[in-house]
C-alpha positions as CSV (number, residue, x, y, z in Angstrom):
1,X,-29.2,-23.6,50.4
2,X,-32.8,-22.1,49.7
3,X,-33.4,-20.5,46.3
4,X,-33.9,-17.0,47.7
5,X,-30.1,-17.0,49.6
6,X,-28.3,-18.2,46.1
7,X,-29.9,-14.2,44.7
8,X,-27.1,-12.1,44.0
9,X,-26.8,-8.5,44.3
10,X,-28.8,-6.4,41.5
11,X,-25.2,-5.1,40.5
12,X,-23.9,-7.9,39.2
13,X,-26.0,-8.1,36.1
14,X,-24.5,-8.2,33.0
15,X,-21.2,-10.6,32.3
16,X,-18.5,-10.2,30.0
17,X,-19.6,-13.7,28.7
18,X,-23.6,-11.8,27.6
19,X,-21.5,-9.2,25.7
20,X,-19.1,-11.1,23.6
21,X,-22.5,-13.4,22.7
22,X,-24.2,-9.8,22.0
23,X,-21.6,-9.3,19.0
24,X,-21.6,-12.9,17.8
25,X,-25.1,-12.3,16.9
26,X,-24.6,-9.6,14.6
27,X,-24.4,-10.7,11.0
28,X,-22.7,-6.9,10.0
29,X,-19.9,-7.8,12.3
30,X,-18.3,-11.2,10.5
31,X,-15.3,-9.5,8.9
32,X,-14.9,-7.5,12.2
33,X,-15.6,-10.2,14.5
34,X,-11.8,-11.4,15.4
35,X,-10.9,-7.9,16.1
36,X,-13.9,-6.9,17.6
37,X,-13.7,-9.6,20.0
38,X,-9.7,-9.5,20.3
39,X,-10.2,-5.6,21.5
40,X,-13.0,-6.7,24.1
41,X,-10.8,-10.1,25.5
42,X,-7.9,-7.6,25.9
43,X,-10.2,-5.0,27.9
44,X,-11.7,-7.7,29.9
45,X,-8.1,-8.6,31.0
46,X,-7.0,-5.8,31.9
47,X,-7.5,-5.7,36.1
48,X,-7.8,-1.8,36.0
49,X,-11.3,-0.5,35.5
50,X,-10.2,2.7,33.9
51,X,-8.2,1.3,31.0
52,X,-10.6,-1.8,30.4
53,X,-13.4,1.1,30.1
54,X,-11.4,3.3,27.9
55,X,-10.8,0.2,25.5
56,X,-13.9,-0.3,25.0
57,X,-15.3,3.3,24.8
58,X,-12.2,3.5,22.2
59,X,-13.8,0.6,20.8
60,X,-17.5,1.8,20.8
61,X,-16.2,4.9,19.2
62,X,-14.6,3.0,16.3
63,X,-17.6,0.6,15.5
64,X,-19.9,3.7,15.7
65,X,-20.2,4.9,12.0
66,X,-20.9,1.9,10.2
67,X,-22.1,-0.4,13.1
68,X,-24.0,2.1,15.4
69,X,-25.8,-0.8,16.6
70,X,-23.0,-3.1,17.8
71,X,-22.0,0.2,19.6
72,X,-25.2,1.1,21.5
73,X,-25.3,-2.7,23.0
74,X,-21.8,-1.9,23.9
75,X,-22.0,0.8,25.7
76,X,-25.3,-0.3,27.0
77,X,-23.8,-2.1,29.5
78,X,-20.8,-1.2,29.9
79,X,-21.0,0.0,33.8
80,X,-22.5,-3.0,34.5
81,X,-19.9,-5.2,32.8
82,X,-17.0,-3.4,35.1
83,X,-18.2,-3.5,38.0
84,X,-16.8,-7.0,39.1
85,X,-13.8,-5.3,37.9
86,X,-14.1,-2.6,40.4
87,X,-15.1,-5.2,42.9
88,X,-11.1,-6.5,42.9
89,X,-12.3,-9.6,43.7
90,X,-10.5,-12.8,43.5
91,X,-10.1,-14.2,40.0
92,X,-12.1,-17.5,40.5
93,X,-14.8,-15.7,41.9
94,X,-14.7,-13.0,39.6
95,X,-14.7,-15.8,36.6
96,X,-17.9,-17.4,37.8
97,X,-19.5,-13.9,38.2
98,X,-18.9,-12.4,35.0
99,X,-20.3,-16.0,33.4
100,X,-24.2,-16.0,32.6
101,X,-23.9,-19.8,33.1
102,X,-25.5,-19.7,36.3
103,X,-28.8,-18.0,36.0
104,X,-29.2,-19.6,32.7
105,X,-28.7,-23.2,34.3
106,X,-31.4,-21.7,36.6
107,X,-34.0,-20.5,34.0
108,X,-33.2,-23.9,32.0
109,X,-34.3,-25.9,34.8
110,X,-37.6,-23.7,35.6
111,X,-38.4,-23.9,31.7
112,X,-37.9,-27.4,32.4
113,X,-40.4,-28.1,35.0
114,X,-42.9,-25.4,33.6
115,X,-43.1,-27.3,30.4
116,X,-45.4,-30.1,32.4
117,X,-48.4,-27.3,32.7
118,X,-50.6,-27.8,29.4
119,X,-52.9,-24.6,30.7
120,X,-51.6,-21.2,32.5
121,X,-54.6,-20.6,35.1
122,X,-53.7,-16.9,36.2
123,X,-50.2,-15.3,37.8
124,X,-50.4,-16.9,41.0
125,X,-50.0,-20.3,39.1
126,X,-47.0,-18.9,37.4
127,X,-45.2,-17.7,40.5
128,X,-45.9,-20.8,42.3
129,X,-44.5,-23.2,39.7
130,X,-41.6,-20.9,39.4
131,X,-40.8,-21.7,42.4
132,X,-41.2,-25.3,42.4
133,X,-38.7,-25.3,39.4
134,X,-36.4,-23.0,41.6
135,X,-36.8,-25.9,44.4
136,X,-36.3,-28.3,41.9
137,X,-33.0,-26.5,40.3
138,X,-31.7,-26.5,43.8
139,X,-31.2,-30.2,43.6
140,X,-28.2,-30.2,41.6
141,X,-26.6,-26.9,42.8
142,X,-22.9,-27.6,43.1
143,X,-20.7,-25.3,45.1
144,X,-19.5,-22.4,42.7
145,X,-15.5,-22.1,42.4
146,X,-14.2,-19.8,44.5
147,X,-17.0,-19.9,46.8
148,X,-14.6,-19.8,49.8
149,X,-14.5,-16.4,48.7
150,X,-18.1,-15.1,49.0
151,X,-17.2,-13.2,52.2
152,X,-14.9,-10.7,50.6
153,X,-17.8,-10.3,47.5
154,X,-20.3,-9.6,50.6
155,X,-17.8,-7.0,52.5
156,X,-16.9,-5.1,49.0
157,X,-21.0,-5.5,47.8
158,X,-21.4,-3.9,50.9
159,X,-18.4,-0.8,50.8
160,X,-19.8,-0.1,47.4
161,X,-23.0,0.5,49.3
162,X,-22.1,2.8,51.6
163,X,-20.1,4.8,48.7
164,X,-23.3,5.0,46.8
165,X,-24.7,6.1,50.0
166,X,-22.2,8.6,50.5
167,X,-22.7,10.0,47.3
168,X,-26.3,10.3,47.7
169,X,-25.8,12.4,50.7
170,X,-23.3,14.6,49.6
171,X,-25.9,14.9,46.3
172,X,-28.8,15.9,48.1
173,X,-26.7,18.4,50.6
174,X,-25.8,20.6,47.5
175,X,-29.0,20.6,45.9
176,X,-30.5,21.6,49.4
177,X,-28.0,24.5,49.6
């Protein structure tokens, strides 16, 4: 499998996993912290959009006035976080999507190999030893879990497409009116 074909789409962004680190990291947040991440687990459970995105608005909302912070890096991503959600996609493939383990494993191993270069000679040198430490990541790609899968995550990437597409249509009809 070449580097380029293991991209996913620009959509799938921002896991569950990123946000529950997000409010680890905040040091206003320790006597909150079990709730905090108790409300988020139960909204990331939830199969139904709607309700998992009314949690956490609910949430948001409540964490607003004394953590307005923790609120905005909620609700930063929050479209992105549900849209595997919306995807209804199977759960192992949906586990492994909502998991930043991937493209971290991915930037480790580029780190990894850039670390070799003692002086930076202009962008082109950085692109091409990017890729070399993609090429070289690609070694020890394993098969992800529920990658049996992947066709229904292509068919729905693609309906969501041609909603968007849709929408765009029916957008620029009424402003051309």
């Amino acid at each position: 499998m070449a580097a380029s074909s293991s991209y996913i789409n620009p959509i799938i962004r921002s896991g569950e996993v990123c946000r529950h680190s997000n409010f680890n990291s905040y040091k206003d947040l320790v006597r909150l912290r079990s709730s905090v991440l108790s409300a988020m687990s139960q909204a990331y459970a939830t199969r139904a959009p709607k309700r998992a995105r009314r949690l956490l608005e609910n949430l948001a909302r409540r964490l607003e006035p004394d953590y307005p912070s923790a609120a905005g890096s909620l609700r930063e991503g929050l479209e992105e976080t549900l849209t595997i959600m919306r995807l209804d996609l199977p759960a192992s493939l949906e586990r492994v999507l909502t998991s930043t383990n991937l493209i971290e494993n991915l930037f480790s191993r580029v780190r990894e190999t850039a670390r070799r270069v003692k002086r930076w000679q202009g962008g082109m040198m950085i692109l091409r030893w990017t890729a070399a430490g993609m090429l070289e990541a690609e070694h020890s790609f394993r098969k992800i879990a529920g990658y049996r899968q992947l066709p229904k995550l292509v068919a729905a990437l693609r309906a969501h497409d041609l909603a968007i597409e849709r929408a765009r249509r029916v957008d620029n009809g009424i402003k051309a009116a």
